[in-house]
C-alpha positions in Angstrom: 67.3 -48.3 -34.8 63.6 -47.1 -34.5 61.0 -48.5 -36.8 60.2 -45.4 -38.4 64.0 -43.9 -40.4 62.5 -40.5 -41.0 61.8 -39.7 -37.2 63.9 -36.7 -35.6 66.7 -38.3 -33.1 67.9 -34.9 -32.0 67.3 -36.0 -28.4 70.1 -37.0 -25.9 71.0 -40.4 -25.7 70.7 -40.8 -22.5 67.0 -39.9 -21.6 65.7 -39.4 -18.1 64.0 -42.1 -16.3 61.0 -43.2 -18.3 58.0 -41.6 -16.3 54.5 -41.4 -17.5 54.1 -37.3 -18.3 50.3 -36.8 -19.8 51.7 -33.7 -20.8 54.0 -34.4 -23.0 53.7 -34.0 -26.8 53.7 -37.5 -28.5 55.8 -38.1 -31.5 53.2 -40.2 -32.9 50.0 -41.7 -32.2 49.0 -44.6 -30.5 50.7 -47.8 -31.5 47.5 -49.6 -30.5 45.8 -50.0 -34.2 42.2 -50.8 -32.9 40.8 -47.8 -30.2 38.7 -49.6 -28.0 34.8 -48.5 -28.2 33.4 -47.9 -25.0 36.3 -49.2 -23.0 36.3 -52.6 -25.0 36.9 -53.8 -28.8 34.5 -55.6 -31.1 34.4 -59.6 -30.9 37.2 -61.0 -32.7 36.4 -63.5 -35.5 39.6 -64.3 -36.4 40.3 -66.1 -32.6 37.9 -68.4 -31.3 36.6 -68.1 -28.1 37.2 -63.9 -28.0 34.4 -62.4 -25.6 33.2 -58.8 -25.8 33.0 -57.1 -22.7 30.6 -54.3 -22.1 30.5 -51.6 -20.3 28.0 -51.3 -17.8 26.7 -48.1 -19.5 26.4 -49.7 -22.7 24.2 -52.6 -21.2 22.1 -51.5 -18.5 18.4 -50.6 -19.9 16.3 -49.4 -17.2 12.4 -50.6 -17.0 10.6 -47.2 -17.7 8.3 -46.9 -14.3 5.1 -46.1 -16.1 4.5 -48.7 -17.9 1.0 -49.9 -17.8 -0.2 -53.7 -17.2 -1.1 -54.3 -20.7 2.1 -52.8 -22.5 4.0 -55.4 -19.8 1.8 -58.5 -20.6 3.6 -60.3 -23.1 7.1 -60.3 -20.9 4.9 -61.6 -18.1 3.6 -64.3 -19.3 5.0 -67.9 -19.8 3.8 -71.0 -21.3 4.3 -74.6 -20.0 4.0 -77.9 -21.7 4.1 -81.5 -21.4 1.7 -81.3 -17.7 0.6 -84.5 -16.3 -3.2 -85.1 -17.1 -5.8 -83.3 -14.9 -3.6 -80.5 -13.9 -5.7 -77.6 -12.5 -5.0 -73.9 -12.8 -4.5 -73.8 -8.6 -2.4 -76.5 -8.8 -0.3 -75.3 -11.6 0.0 -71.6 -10.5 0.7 -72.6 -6.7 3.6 -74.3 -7.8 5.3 -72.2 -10.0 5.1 -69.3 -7.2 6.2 -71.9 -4.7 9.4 -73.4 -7.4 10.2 -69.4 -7.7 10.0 -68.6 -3.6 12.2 -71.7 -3.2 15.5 -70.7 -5.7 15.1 -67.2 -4.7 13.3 -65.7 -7.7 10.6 -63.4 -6.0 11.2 -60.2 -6.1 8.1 -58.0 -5.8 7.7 -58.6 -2.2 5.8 -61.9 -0.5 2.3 -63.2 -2.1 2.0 -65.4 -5.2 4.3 -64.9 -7.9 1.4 -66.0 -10.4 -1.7 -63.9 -10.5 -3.2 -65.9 -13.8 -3.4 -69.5 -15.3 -5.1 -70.8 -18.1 -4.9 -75.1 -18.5 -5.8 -76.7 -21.7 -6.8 -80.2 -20.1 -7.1 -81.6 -24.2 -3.7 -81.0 -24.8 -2.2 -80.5 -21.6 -0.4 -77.2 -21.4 -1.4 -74.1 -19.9 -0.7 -70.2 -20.0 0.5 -68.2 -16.5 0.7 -64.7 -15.9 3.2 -63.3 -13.3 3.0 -60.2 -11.7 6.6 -58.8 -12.8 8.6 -59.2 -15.7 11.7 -59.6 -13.6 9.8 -62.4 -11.8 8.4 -64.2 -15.1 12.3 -64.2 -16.5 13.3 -66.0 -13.2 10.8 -68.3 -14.3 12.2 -69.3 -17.8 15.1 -70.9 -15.5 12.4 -73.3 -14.0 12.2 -74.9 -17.5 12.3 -78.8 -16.8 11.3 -78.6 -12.9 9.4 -82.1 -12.0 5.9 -81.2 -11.5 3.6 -84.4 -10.5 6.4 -86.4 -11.5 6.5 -84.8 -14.6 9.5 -82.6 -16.4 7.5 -80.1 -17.3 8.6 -77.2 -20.4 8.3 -73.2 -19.8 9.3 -71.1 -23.2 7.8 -67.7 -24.0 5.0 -67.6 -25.5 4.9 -66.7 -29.0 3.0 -62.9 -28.7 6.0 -62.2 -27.0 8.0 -59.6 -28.5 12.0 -59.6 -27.5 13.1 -56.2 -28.8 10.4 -54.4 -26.7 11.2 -56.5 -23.5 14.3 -55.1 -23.4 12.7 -52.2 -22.1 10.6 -53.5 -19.8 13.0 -55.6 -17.5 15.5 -58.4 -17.1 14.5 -60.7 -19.8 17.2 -63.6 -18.7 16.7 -65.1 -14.9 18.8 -64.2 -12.2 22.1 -65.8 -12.8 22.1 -66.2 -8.8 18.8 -68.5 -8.4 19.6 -71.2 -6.3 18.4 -74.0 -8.5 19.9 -76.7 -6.5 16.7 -76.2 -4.1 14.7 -77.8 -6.6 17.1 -80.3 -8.0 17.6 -78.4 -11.2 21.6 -78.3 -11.0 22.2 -81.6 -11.5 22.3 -83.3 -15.3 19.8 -85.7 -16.2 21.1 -89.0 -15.4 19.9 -90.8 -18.4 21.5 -89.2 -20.3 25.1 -89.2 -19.7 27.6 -86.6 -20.5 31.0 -87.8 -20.8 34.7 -86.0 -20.8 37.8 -86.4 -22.8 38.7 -89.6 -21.6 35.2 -91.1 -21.9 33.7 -91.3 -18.7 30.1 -90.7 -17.4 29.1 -87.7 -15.8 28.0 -89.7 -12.6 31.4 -90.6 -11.8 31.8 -86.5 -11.2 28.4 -85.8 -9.5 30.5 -86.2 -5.9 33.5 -84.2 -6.9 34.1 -81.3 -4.3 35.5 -79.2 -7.1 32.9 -79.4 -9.2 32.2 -75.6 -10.6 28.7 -74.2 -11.6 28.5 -71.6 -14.3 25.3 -69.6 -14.8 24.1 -66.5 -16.3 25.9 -67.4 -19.7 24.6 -65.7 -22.9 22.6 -68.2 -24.9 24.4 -67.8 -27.7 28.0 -68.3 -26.7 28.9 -71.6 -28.2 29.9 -74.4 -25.7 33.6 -74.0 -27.3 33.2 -70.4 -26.4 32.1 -70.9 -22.9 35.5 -73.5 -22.3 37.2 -71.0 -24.0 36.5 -68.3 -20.9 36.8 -71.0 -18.2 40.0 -71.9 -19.2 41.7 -69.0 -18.8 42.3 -69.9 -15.3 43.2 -73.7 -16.3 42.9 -76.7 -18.0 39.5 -78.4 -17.7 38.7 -82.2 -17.2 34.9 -81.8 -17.2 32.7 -79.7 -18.8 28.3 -80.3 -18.8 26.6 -77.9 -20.4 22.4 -78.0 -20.0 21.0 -78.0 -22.9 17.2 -77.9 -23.5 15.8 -81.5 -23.9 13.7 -80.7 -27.4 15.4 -78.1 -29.1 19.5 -78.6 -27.9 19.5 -75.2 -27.5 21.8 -73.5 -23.9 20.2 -73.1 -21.2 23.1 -70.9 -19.8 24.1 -72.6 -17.6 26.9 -75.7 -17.1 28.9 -77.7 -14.8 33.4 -78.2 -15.0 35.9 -79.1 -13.5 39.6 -77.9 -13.7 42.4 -80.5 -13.9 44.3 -78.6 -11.4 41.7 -78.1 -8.0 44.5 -75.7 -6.8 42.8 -73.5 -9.4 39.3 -73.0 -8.5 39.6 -70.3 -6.0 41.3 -67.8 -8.5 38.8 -68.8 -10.7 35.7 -68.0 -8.5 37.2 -64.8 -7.7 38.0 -63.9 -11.4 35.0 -65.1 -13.3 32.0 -64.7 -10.6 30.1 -61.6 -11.7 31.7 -61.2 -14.7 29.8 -58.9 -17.2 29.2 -60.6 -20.7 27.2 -58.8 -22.9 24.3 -57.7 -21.5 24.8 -60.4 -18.4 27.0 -61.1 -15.4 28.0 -64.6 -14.8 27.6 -66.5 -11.9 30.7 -68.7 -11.0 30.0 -71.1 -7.4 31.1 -74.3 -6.4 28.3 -76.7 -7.4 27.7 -78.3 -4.0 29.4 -75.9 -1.0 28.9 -78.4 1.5 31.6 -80.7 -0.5 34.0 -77.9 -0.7 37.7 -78.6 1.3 38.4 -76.5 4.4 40.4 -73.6 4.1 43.9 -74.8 5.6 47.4 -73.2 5.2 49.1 -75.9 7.0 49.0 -79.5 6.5 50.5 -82.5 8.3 52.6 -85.2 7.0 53.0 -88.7 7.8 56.3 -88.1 9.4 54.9 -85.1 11.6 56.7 -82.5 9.9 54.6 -79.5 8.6 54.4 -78.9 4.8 52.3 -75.5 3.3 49.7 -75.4 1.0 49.2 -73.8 -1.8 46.4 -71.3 -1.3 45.0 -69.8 -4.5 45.4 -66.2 -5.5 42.9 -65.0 -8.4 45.7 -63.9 -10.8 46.2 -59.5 -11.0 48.6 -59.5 -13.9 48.1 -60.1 -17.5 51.0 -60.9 -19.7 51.5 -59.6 -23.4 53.0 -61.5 -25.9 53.9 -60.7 -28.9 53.4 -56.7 -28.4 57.2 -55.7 -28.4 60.8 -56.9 -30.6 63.3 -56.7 -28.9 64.9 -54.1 -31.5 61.5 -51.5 -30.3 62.7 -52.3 -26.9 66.3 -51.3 -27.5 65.5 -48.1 -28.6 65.4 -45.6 -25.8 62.3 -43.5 -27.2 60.3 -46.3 -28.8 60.6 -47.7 -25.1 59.1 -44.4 -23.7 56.6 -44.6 -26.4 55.4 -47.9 -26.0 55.6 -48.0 -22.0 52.8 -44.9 -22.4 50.8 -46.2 -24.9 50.5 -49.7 -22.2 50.0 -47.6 -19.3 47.0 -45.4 -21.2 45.7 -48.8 -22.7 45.9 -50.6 -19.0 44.4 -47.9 -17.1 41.2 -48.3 -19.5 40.3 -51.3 -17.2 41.2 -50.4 -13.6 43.5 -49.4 -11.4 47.3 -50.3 -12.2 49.7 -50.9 -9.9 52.6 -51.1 -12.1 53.9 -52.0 -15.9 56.6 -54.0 -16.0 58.0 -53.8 -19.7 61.5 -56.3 -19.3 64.4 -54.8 -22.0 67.2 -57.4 -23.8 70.2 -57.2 -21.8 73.9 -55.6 -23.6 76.2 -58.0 -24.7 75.0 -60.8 -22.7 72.2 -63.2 -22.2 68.7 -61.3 -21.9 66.6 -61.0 -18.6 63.3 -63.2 -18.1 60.6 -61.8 -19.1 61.8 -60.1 -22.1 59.2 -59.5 -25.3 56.1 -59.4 -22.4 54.6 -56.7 -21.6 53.3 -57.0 -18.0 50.2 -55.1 -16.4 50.0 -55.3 -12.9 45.9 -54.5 -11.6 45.2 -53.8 -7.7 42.0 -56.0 -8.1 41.8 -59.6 -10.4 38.8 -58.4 -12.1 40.3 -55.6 -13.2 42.9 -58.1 -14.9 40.1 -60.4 -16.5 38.2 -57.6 -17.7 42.0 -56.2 -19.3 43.1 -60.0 -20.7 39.2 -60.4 -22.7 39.8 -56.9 -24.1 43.2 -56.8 -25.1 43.7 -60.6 -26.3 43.5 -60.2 -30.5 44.5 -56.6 -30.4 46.9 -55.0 -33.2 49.8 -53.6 -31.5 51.9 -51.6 -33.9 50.3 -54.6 -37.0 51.1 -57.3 -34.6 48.1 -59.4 -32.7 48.4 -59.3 -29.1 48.3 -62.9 -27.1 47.2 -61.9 -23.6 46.8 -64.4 -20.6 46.5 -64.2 -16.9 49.4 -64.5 -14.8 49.8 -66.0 -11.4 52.4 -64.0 -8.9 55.0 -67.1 -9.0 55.3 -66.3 -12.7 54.9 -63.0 -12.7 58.1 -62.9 -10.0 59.9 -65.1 -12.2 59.1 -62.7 -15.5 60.6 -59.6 -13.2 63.4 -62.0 -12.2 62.5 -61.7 -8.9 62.7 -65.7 -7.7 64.6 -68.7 -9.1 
């Protein structure tokens, strides 16, 4: 019986195959309560952890090409604190351009990245003024670089006006900076972070699956940020930098999943992943650690055993979309197979939708009460899981996770 006891079931019983006609008068709207703005739906406050996703329309601001020196100066300059006594400007503004050339955050061509420093040798800070605004937010990640055996602090200064940077240029560094050229990846030792079970961070230092995350939006909680990670897994370890006076993010952390089998597919789903106005930067933390890439390994009695070689995950599974009772009922099916289709196609290309129906007069096929969208590429899946995970479906919230093709094969009843 449909959900809706006024509808008109003049139609056959038997309806032809259930193919996707965009032509086709609807018998009601969508079933999807919440349109999607902009290809994604507000952040959810009723589920921890929800992440907007934004278009790239939405976020990219373009730097207007006239703008003058002086109307740029306030998003090019940086101040740094806590120098060792008798610092000099040439001292100061040589190494900053030097710490900037070495991670890879030069990007007006070669020369000196700092065309102005002012020291205050009472009080020991000083004042530098880069030539870009791209190249002075690449800076900000230099923030507690070792300088004469110093950490030394870099915040903005406070003329510095936010809602007209915008404007102007990146204002957060390259999530791509290679910070481990100037020992900036690795957590202060001294201060020990420890995981679930209560061990130091040392003890993780030389793990080959270690996982660096940058590029994360200072104001996602650290909560938040495990939330996103752990989409692709359980995590045992979990570091993230914090500034040493205020507490505050510095966007960036170190993890590591329980299961390593798990890292690939998470590279390949979470690296360059847009949040807000930012794209994350997903890496193993130290490359030169990382396992070779094998498909075959030997056991002790010779014979050959495969591997498991991770596949970033192109299906996302939605629970508690569908009854079964919708399901049974030939033209809510039809209904609620296009509404999934039109929703899925929102975040890239589908292969297929897999929509599993209770079986008659017996025991029901896997997979039934999922809804399952099938994406040619994995971040086409992500980007569909952040976006549809909270969503009404016909009053009910949707639960969406990623799905890895063993389960997925399973769900279609495909493999034992």
């Amino acid at each position: 019986m449909s959900r809706d006891g006024q509808r008109d079931r003049s139609r056959s019983p038997s309806p032809a195959p259930l193919r996707y006609d965009p032509n086709k008068e609807r018998r009601r709207p969508t079933w999807f309560d919440i349109e999607p703005v902009g290809g994604a739906p507000p952040i959810i406050d009723t589920l921890p952890g929800a992440v907007q996703v934004i278009s790239d329309e939405q976020s990219s601001l373009a730097a207007p090409a006239s703008a003058s020196n002086q109307a740029t100066r306030h998003a090019r300059r940086i101040y740094i604190g806590g120098l060792p006594p008798g610092s000099r400007e040439d001292q100061v503004g040589a190494f900053i351009s030097n710490a900037l050339a070495a991670v890879g955050g030069t990007t007006a061509g070669p020369g000196a990245s700092v065309i102005n420093v002012y020291v205050n040798r009472d009080k020991n800070f000083a004042f530098l003024e880069l030539r870009t605004v791209e190249e002075t937010s690449n800076a900000m990640a230099l923030d507690g670089v070792m300088f004469e055996g110093v950490a030394i602090r870099i915040r903005r200064p406070a003329d510095y006006n936010a809602t007209a940077a915008v404007h102007l240029g990146p204002c957060d560094p390259n999530p791509n900076l290679n910070l481990a050229a100037i020992a900036l990846d690795k957590p202060v030792k001294t201060k020990a972070t420890t995981d679930t079970s209560g061990q130091a961070s040392n003890v993780y230092q030389e793990d080959p699956d270690r996982l660096f995350v940058g590029g994360v939006p200072y104001y996602l909680s650290e909560d938040e940020i495990k939330e996103l990670l752990g989409t692709f897994g359980a995590i045992r370890y979990f570091n993230l930098i914090r500034d040493k006076v205020t507490g505050q993010s510095k966007g960036y952390a170190f993890f590591i999943y329980e299961d390593p089998s798990v890292v690939q597919a998470a590279i390949g789903g979470l690296d360059g992943m847009k949040l807000g106005d930012r794209a994350i930067s997903v890496r193993r933390a130290d490359p030169q650690k990382a396992p070779r890439p094998t498909s075959v390994a030997a056991t002790n009695d010779g014979s050959q055993q495969a591997m498991f070689t991770a596949v970033p995950p192109k299906v996302v599974s939605l629970a508690n979309a569908v009854t079964n009772e919708e399901l049974a009922d030939d033209e809510d099916y039809e209904e609620i197979l296009e509404d999934m289709r039109e929703e899925a196609a929102k975040f890239g290309k589908v292969v297929d939708v897999h929509i599993p129906r209770p079986g008659k007069g017996g025991a029901d096929p896997p997979g039934v009460g999922l809804v399952l969208l099938e994406y040619v590429a994995p971040e086409s899946a992500l980007k569909a899981r952040n976006a549809m995970h909270g969503r009404k479906f016909d009053s009910r919230t949707v639960e969406a996770t990623l799905m890895l093709n063993e389960d997925y094969q399973k769900a279609l009843g495909r493999c034992g």
